[in-house]
LOPANU-896294 format. One line per 5 residues: number of its first residue (from 0); their letters; for each residue x, y, z of N, C-alpha, C. Coordinates in nm, 3 decimals, m for minus. Layout:
residues N
NUM	a	X Y Z X Y Z X Y Z ~ ...
end
This chain:
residues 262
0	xxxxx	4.242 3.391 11.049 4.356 3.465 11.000 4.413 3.397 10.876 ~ 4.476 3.468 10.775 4.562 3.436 10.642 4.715 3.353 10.705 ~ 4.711 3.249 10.659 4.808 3.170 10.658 4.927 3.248 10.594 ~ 5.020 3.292 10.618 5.147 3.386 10.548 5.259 3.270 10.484 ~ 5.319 3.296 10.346 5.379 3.197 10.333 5.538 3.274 10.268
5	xxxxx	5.616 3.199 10.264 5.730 3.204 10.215 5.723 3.250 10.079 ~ 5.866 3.264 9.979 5.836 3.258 9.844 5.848 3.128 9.763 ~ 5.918 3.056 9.833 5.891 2.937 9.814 5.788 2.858 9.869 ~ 5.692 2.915 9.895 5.604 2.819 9.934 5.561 2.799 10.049 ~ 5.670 2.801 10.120 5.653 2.721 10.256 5.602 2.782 10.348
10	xxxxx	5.520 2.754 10.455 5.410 2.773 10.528 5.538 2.895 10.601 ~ 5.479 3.061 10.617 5.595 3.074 10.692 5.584 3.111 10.873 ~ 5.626 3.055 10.973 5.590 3.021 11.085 5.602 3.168 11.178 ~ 5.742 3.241 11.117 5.736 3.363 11.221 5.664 3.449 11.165 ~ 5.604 3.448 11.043 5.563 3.530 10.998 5.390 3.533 11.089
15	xxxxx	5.362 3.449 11.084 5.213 3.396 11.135 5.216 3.482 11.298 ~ 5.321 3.415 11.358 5.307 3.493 11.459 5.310 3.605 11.490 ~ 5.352 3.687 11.421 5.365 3.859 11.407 5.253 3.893 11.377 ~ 5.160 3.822 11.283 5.010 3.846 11.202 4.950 3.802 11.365 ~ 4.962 3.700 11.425 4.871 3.704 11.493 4.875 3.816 11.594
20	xxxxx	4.922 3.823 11.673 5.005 3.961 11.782 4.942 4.098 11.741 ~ 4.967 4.108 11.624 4.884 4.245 11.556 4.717 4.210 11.547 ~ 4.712 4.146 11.514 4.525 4.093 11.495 4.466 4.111 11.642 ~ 4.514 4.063 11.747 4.496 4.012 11.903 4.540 4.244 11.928 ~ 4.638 4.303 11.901 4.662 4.443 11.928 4.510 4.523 11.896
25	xxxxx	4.506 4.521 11.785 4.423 4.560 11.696 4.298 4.550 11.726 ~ 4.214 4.428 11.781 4.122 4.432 11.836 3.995 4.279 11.803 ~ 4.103 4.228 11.773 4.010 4.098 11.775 4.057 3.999 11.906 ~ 3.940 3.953 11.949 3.904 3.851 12.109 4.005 3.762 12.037 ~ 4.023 3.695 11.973 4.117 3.540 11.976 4.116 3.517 11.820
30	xxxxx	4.181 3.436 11.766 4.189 3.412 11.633 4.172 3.242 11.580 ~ 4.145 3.242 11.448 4.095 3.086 11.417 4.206 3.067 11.293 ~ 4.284 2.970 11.326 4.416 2.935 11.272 4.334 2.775 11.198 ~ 4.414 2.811 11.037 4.381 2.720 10.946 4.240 2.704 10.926 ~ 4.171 2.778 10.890 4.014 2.787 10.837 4.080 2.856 10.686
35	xxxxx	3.946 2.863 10.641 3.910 2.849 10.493 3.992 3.000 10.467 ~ 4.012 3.105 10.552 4.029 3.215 10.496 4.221 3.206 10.530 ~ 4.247 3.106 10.590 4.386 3.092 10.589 4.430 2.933 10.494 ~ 4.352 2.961 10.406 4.400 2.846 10.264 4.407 2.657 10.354 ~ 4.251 2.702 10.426 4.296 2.495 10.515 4.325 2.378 10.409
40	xxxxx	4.255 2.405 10.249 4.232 2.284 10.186 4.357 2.282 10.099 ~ 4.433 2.413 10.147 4.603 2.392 10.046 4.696 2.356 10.162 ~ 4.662 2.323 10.298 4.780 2.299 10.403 4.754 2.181 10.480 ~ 4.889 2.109 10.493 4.871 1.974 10.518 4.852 1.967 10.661 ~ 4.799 1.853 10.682 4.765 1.847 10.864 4.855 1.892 10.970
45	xxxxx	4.955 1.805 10.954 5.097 1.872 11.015 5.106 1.999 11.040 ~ 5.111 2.067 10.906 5.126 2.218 10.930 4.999 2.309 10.971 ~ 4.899 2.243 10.935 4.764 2.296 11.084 4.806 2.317 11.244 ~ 4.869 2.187 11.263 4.920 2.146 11.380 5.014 2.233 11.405 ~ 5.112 2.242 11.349 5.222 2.336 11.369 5.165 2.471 11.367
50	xxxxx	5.085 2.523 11.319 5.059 2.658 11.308 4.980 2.671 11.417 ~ 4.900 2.584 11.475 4.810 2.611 11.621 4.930 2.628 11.730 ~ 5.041 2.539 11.707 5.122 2.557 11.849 5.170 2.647 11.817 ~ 5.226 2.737 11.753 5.303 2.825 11.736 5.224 2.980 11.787 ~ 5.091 2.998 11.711 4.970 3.092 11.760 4.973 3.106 11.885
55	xxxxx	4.902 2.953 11.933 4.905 2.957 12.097 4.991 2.978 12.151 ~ 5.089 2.992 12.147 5.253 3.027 12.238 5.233 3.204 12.196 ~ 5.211 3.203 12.069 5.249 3.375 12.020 5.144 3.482 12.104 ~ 4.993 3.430 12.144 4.917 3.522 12.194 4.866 3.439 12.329 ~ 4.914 3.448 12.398 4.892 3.374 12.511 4.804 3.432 12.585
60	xxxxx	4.666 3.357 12.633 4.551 3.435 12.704 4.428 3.439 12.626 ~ 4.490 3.464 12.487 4.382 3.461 12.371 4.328 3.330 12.319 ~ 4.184 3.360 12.297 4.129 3.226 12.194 4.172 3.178 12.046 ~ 4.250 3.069 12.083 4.298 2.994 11.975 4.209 2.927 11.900 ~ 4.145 2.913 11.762 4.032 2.825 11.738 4.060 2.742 11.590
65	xxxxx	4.094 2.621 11.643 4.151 2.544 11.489 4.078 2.527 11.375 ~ 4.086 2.537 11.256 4.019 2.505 11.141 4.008 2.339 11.175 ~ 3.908 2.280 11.140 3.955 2.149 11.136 3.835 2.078 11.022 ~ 3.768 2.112 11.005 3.634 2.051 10.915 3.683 2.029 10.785 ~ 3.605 1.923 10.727 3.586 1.871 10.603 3.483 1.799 10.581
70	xxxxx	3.497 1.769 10.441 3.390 1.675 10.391 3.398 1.545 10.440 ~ 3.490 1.479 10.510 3.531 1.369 10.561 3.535 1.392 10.723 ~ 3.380 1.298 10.788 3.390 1.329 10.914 3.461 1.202 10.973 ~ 3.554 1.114 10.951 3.648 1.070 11.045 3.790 1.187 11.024 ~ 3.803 1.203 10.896 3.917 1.272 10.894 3.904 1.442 10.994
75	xxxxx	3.755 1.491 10.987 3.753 1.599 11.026 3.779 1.572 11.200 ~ 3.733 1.428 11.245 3.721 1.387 11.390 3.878 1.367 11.420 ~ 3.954 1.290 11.349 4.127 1.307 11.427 4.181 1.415 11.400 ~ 4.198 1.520 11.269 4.202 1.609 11.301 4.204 1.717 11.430 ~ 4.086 1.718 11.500 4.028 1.769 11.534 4.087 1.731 11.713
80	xxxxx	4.094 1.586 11.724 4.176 1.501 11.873 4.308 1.573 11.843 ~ 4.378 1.580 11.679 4.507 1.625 11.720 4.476 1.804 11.806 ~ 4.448 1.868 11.708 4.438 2.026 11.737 4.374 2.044 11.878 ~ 4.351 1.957 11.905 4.259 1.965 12.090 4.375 1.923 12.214 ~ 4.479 1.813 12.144 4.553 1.825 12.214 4.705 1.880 12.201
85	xxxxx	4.700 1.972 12.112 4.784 2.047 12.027 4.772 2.198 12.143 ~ 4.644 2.182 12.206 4.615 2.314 12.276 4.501 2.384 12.246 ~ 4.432 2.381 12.128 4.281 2.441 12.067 4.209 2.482 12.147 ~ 4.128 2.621 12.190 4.050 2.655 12.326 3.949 2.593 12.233 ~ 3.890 2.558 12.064 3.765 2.577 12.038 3.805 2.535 11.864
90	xxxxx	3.689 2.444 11.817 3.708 2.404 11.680 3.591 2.466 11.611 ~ 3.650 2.499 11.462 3.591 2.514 11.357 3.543 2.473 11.250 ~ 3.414 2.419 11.234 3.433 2.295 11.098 3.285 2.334 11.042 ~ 3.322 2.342 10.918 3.240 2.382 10.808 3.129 2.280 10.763 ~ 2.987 2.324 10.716 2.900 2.202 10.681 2.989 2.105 10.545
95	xxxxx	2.954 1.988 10.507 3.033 1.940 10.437 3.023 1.958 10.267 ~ 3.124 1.969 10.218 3.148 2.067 10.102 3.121 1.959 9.962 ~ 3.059 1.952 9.876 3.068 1.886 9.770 2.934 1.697 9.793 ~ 2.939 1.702 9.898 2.892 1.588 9.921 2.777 1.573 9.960 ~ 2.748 1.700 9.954 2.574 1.763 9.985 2.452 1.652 10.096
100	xxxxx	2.541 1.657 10.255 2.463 1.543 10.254 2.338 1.619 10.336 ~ 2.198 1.513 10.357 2.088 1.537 10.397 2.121 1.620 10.550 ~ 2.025 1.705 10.601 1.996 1.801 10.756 2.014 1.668 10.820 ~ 2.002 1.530 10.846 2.082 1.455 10.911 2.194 1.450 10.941 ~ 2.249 1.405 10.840 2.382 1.376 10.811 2.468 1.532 10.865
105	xxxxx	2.423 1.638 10.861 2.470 1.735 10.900 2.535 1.741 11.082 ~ 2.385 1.702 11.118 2.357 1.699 11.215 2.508 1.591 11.305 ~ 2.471 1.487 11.230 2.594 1.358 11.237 2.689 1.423 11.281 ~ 2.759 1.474 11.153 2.863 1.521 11.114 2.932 1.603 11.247 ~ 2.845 1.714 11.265 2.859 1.760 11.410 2.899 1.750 11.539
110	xxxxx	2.752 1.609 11.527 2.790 1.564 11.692 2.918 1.502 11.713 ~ 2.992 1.464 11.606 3.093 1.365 11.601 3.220 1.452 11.663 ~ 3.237 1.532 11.543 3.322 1.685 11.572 3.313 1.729 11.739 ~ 3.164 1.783 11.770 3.145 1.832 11.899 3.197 1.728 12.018 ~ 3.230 1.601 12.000 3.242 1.479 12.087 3.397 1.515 12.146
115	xxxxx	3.464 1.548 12.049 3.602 1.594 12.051 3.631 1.757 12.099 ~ 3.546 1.810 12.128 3.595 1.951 12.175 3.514 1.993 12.158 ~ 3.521 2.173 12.182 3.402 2.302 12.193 3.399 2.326 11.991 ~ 3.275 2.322 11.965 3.269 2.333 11.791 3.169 2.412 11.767 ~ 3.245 2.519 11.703 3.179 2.628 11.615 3.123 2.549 11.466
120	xxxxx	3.028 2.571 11.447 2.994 2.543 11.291 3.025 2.623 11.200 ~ 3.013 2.598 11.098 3.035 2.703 10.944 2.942 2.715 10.883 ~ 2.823 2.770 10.855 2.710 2.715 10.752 2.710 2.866 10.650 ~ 2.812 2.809 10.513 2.849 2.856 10.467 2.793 2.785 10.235 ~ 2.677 2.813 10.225 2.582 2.721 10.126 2.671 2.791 9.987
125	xxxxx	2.751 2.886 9.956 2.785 2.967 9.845 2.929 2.842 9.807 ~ 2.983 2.825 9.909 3.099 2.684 9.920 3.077 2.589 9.934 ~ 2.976 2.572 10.010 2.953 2.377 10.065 2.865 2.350 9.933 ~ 2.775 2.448 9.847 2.686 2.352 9.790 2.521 2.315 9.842 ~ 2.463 2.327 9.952 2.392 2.311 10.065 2.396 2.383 10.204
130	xxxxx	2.289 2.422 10.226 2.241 2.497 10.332 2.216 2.407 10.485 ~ 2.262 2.477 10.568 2.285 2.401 10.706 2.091 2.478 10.724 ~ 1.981 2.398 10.770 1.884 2.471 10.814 1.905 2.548 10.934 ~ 1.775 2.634 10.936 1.777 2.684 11.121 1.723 2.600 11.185 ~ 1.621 2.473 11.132 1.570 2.398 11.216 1.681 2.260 11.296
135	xxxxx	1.795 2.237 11.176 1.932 2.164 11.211 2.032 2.267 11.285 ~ 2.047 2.416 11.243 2.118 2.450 11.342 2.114 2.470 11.495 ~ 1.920 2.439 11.493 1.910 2.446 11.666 1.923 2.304 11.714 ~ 1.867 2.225 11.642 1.844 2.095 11.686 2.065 2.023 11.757 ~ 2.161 2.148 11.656 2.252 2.107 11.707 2.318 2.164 11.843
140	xxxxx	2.228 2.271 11.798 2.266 2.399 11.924 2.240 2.328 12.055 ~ 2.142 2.215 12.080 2.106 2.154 12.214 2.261 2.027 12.252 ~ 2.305 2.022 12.171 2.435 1.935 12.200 2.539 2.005 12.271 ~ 2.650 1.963 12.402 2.700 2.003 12.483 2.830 2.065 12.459 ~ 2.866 1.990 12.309 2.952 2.029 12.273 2.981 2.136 12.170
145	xxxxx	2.846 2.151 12.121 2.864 2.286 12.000 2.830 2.388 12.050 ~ 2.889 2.530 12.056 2.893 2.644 12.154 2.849 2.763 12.074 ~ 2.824 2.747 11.906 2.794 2.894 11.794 2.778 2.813 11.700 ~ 2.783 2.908 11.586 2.794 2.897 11.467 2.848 2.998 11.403 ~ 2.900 2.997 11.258 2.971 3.137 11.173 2.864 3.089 11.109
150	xxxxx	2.752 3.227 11.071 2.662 3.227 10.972 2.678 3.261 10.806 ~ 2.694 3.207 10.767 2.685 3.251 10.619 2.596 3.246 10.486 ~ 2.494 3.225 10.517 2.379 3.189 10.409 2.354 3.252 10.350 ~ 2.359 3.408 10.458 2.271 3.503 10.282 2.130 3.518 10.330 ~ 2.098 3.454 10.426 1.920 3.482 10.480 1.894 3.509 10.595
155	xxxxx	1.884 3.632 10.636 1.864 3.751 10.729 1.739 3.668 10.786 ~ 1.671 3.576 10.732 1.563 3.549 10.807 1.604 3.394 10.883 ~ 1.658 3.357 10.835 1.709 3.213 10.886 1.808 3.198 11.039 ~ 1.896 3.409 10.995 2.008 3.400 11.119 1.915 3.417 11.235 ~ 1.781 3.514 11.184 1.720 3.525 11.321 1.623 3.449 11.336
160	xxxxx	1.581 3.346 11.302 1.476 3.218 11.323 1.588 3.163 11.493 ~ 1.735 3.145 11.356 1.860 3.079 11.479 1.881 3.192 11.628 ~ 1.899 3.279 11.607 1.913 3.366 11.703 1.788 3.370 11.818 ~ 1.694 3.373 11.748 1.549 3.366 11.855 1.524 3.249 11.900 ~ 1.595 3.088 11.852 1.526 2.976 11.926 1.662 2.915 11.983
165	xxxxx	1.784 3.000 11.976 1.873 2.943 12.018 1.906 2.897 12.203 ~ 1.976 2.838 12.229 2.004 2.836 12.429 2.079 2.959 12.399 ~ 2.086 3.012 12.527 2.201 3.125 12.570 2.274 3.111 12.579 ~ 2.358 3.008 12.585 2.499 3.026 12.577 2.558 2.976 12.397 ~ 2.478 2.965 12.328 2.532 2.965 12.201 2.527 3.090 12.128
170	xxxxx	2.587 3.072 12.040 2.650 3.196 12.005 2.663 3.221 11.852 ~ 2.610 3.317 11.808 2.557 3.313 11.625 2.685 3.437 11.600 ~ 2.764 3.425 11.548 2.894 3.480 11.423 2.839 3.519 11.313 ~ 2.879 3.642 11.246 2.851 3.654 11.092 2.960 3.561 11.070 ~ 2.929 3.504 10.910 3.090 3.466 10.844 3.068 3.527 10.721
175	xxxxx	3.049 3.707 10.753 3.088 3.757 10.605 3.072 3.878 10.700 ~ 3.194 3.952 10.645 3.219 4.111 10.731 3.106 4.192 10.700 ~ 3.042 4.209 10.583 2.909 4.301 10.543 2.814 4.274 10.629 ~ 2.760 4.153 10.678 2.669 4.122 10.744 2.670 4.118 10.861 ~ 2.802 4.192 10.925 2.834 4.174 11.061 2.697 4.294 11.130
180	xxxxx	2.646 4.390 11.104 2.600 4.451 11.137 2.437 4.435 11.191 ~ 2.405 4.385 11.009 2.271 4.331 11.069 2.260 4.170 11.147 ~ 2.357 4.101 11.140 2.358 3.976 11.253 2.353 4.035 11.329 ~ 2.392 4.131 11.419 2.404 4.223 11.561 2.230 4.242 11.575 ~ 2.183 4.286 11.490 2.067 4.396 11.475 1.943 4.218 11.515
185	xxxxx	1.962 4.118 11.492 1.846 4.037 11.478 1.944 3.915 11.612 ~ 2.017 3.960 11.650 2.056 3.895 11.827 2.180 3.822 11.803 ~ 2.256 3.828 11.652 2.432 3.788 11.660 2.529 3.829 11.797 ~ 2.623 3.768 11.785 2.699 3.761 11.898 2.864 3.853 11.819 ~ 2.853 3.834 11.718 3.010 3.851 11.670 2.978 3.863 11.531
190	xxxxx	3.145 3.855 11.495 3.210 3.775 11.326 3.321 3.734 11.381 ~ 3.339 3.628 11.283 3.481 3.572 11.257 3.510 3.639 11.118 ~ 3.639 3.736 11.124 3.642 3.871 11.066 3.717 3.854 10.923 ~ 3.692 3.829 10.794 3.841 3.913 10.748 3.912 4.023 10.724 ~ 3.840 4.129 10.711 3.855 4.266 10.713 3.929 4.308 10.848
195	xxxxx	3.949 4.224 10.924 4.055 4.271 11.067 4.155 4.275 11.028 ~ 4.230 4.207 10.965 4.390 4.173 10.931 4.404 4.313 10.874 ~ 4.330 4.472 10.810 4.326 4.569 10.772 4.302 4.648 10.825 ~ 4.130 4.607 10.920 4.047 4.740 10.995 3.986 4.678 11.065 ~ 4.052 4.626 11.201 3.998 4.527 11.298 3.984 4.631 11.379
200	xxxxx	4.053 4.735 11.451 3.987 4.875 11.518 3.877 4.934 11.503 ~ 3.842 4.906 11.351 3.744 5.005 11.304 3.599 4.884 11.325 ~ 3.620 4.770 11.293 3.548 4.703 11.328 3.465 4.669 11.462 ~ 3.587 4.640 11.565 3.550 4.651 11.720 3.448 4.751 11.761 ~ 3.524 4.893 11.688 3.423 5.001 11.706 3.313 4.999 11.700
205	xxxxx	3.276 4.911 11.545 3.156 4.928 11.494 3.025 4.816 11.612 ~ 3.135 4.725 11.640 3.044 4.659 11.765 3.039 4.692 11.869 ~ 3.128 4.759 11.940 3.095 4.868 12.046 2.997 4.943 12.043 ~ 2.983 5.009 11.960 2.894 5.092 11.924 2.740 5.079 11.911 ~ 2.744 4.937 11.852 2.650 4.926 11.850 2.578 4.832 11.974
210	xxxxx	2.616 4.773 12.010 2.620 4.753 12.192 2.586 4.812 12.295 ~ 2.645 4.968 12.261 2.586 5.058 12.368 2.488 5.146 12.288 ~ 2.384 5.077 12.161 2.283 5.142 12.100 2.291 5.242 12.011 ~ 2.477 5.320 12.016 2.504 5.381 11.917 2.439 5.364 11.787 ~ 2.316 5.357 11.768 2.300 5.323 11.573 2.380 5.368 11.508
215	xxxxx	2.318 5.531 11.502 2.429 5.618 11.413 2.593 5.604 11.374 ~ 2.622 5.549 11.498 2.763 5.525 11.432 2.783 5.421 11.452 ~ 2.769 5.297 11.451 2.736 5.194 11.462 2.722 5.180 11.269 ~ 2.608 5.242 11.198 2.634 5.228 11.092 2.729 5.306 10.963 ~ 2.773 5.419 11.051 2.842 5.529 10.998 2.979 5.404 10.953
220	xxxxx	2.985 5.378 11.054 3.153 5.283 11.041 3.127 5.142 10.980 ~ 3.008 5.103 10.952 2.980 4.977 10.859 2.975 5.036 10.718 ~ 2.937 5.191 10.695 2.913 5.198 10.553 3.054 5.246 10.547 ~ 3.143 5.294 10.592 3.288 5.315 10.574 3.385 5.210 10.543 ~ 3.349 5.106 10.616 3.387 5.009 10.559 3.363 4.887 10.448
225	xxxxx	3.284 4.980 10.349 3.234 4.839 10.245 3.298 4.852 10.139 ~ 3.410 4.971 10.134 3.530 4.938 10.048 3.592 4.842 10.032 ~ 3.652 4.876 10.201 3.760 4.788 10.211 3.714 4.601 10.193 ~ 3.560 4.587 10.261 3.518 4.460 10.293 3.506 4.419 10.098 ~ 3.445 4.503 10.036 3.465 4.452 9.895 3.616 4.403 9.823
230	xxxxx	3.697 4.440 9.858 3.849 4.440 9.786 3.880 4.308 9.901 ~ 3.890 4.319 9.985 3.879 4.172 10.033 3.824 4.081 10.038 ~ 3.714 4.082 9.966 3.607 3.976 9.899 3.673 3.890 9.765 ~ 3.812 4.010 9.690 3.777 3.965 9.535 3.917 3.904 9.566 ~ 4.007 3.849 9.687 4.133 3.794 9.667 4.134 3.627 9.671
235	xxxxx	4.219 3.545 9.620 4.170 3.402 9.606 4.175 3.343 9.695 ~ 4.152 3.252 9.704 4.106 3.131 9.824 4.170 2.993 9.782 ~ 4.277 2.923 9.888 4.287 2.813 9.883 4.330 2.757 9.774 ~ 4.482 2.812 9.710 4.541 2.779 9.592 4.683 2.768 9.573 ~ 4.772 2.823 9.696 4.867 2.838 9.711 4.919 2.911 9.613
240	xxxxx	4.874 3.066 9.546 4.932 3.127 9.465 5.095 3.145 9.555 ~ 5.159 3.203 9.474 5.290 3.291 9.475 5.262 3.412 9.415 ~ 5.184 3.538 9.562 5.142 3.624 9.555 5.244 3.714 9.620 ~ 5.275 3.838 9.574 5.334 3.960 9.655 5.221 3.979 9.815 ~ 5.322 4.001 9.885 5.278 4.082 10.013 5.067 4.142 9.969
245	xxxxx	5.009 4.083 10.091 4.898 4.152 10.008 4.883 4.294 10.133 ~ 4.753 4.378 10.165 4.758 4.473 10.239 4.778 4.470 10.389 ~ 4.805 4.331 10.460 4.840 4.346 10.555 4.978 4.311 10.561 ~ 5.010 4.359 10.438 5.190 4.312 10.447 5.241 4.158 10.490 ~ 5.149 4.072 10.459 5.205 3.911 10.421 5.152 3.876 10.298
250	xxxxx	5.223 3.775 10.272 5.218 3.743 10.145 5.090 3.593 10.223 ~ 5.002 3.604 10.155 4.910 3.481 10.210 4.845 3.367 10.089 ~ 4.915 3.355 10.009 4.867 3.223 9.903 4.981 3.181 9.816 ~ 5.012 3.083 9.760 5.099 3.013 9.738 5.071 2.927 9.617 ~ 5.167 2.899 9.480 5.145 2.791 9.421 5.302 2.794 9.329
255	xxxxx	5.318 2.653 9.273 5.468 2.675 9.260 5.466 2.715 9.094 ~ 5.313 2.774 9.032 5.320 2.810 8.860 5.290 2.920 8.841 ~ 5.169 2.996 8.981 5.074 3.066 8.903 5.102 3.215 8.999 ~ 5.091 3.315 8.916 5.139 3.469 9.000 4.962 3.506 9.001 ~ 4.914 3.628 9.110 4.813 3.685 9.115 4.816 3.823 9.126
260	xx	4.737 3.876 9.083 4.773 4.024 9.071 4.754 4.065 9.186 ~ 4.815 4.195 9.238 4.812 4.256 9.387 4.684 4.291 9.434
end
């Protein structure tokens, strides 16, 4: 979910909870507080922290799932002890961004994270710089503590290399709303959505649907939605503009110089 902020800036707390309540109405299983699509690398730890307890109190029952990853795996590891005992059903942490390290070091990076709680991966190569393999994403998939991944690569052949050699109880995510469809189609489990905070009904649908084999509409409601999934592709990331309200009626980026267009 989009981190909602004040006009001054400031992280805004009731606002978050109203966003979440509607997201959880609307039709998403649980939500992931302070990840990349709620500005993690413009918000300070504290207010990670604060925004998980506040979520978890606001949708109670629902999966809470903390952003917590970075390029820094001690920092991503306390992090990660706080938000776990903050309440976190489940962590989120991205391959590491800028520092391009070797399918080892990935691997590392992981188990360290997974030591501390239930951990979703991110393998997300358009941001990090480097590609998480399928041969590292299974090799992590056998660890007790990593439970999925959010796929993002871009290679339809890689999600289902992961999907076909994965255990069963792990669990392959799109992490891009366009691709939610064909991840389904080659043995995905989900997305971690942004297009919900808009057309999270229409979305559910589209996995319902296709669940009970619906194709036809199953894709009827994926090509209906590549409007909307485009216009939410082109808004910024992780800058703290001082933006107007965007279409889900919060204002979600922040900076104390720079305005963005609606």
């Amino acid at each position: 979910m989009i981190t909602p902020f004040k006009s001054d800036g400031a992280v805004d707390y009731q606002a978050a909870e109203k966003l979440a309540v509607m997201l959880v109405a609307d039709g998403s299983d649980g939500v992931v507080v302070a990840g990349t699509t709620g500005e993690s690398p413009a918000l300070s730890d504290d207010e990670k922290i604060e925004l998980l307890k506040v979520i978890k109190k606001a949708v109670p029952g629902k999966s809470v799932v903390a952003g917590t990853g970075s390029n820094d795996t001690h920092h991503s590891v306390k992090l990660s002890e706080r938000a776990m005992k903050a309440g976190a059903d489940a962590l989120l942490a991205v391959v590491p961004y800028y520092n391009k390290p070797p399918q080892e070091g990935m691997y590392q990076h992981f188990k360290a994270i997974s030591d501390v709680g239930p951990t979703i991966m991110y393998n997300i190569q358009g941001r990090t710089a480097i590609n998480m393999t399928a041969a590292t994403t299974l090799r992590c998939a056998q660890l007790p503590g990593i439970i999925g991944v959010k796929e993002a690569s871009g290679d339809l052949d890689q999600i289902g290399l992961v999907c076909g050699g994965k255990p069963a109880q792990f669990k392959v995510w799109s992490g891009d709303d366009s691709w939610t469809l064909p991840v389904l189609a080659v043995g995905g489990y989900g997305v971690i959505c942004v297009v919900s905070h808009i057309a999270g009904h229409s979305m559910k649908k589209m996995i319902e649907a296709f669940t009970k084999a619906d194709n036809q509409a199953a894709a009827e409601i994926h090509q209906g939605l590549l409007p909307v999934r485009t216009r939410s592709r082109s808004s910024p990331r992780s800058t703290r503009w001082d933006s107007p309200p965007d279409r889900s009626g919060f204002r979600s980026s922040r900076s104390p110089t720079t305005s963005s267009s609606p």
